[in-house]
C-alpha positions as CSV (number, residue, x, y, z in Angstrom):
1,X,-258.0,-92.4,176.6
2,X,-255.6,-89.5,177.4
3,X,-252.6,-91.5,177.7
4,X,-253.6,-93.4,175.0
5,X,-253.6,-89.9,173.0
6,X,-250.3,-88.9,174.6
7,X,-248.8,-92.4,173.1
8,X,-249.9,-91.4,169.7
9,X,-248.9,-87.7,169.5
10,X,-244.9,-89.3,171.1
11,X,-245.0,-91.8,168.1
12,X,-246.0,-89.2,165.7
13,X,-242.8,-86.4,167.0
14,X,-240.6,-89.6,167.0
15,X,-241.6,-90.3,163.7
16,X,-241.0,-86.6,162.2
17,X,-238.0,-86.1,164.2
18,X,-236.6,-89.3,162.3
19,X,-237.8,-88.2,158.6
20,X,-235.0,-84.8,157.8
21,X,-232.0,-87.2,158.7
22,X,-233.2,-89.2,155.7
23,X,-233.9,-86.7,153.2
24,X,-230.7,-84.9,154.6
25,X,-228.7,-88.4,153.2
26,X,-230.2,-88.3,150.0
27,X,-228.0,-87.0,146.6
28,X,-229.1,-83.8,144.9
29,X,-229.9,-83.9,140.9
30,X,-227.3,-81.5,139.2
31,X,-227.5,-80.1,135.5
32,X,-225.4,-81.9,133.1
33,X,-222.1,-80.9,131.8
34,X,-223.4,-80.2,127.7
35,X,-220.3,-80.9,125.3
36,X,-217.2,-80.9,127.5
37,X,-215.3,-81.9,124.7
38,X,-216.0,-80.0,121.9
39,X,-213.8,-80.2,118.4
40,X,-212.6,-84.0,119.9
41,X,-213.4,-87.3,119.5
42,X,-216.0,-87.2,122.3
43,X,-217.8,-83.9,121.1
44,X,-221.4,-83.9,121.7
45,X,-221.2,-86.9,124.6
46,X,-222.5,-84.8,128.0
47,X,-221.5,-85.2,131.5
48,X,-224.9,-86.9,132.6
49,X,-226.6,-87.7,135.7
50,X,-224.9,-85.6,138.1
51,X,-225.4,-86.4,141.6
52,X,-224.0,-84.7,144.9
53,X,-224.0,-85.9,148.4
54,X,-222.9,-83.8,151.4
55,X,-221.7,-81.3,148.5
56,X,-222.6,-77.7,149.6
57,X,-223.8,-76.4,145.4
58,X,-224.2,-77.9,142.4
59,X,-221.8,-75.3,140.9
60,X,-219.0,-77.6,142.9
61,X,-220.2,-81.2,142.0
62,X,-220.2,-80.2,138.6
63,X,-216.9,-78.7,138.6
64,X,-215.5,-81.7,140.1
65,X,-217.3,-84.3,137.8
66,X,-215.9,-82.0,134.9
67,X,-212.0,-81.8,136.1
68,X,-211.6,-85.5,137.3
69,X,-213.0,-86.2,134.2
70,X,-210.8,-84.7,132.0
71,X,-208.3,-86.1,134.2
72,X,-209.3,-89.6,133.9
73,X,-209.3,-89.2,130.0
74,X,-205.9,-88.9,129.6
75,X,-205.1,-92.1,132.0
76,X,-204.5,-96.0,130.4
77,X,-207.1,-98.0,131.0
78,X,-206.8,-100.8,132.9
79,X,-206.9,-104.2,132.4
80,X,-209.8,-104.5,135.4
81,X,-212.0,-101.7,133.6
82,X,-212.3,-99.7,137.2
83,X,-209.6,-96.6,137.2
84,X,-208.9,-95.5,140.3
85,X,-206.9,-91.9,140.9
86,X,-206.9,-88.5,142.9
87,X,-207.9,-85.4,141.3
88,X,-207.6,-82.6,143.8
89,X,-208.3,-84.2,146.9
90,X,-210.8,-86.1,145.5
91,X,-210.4,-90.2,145.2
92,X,-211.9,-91.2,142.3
93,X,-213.6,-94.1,140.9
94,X,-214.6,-94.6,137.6
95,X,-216.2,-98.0,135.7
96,X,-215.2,-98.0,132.1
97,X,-216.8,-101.6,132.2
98,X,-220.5,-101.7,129.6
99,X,-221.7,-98.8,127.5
100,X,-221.6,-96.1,129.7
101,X,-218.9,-95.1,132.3
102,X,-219.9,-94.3,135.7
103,X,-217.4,-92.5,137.9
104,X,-217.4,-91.5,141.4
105,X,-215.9,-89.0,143.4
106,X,-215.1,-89.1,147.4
107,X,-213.7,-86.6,149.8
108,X,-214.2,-87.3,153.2
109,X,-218.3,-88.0,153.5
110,X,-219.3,-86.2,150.6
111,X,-219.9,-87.8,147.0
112,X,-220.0,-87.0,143.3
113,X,-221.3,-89.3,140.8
114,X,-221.9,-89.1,136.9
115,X,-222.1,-90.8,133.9
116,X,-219.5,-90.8,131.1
């Protein structure tokens, strides 16, 4: 019975041990970017769905979603409908491809991603 016990409780630290390495992975939920473009074409479309990976404050995903963005807005389109450039250190990906564009944001492991 004992070592059936001392089993369990190994299972159960193993199993805890395991679980902040997950939610460590996860994206964090940022605050939009509300009217980026005001007095142009694009007034009143936010930059939506903010999220950050390996990003130490929202502050800085939202500051990157915001520049690269305003970068990619002055770049041709391409042909493929995925635009590809570097804003900063920061490769960028954006999908100008169905009714919203999604664009992400790499530097080294960590991640930026929004919605155009």
């Amino acid at each position: 019975m004992k070592r059936a016990l001392a089993l369990l409780f190994a299972a159960v630290a193993v199993a805890v041990a395991g679980a902040p390495a997950a939610e460590a992975a996860s994206y964090r939920t940022c605050a939009a970017v509300d009217n980026p473009y005001p007095g142009t074409r694009y007034e009143g479309v936010d930059l939506s769905r903010i999220r950050a990976l390996h990003v130490a404050r929202c502050t800085s995903a939202r500051r990157v979603a915001r520049g690269a963005h305003h970068k990619a807005l002055g770049l041709t389109p391409p042909p493929s409908g995925v635009r590809t450039f570097s804003w900063n250190g920061w490769r960028v990906t954006g999908d100008l491809r169905g009714d919203s564009d999604t664009y992400v944001a790499a530097r080294g492991s960590r991640r930026v991603r929004w919605v155009f």
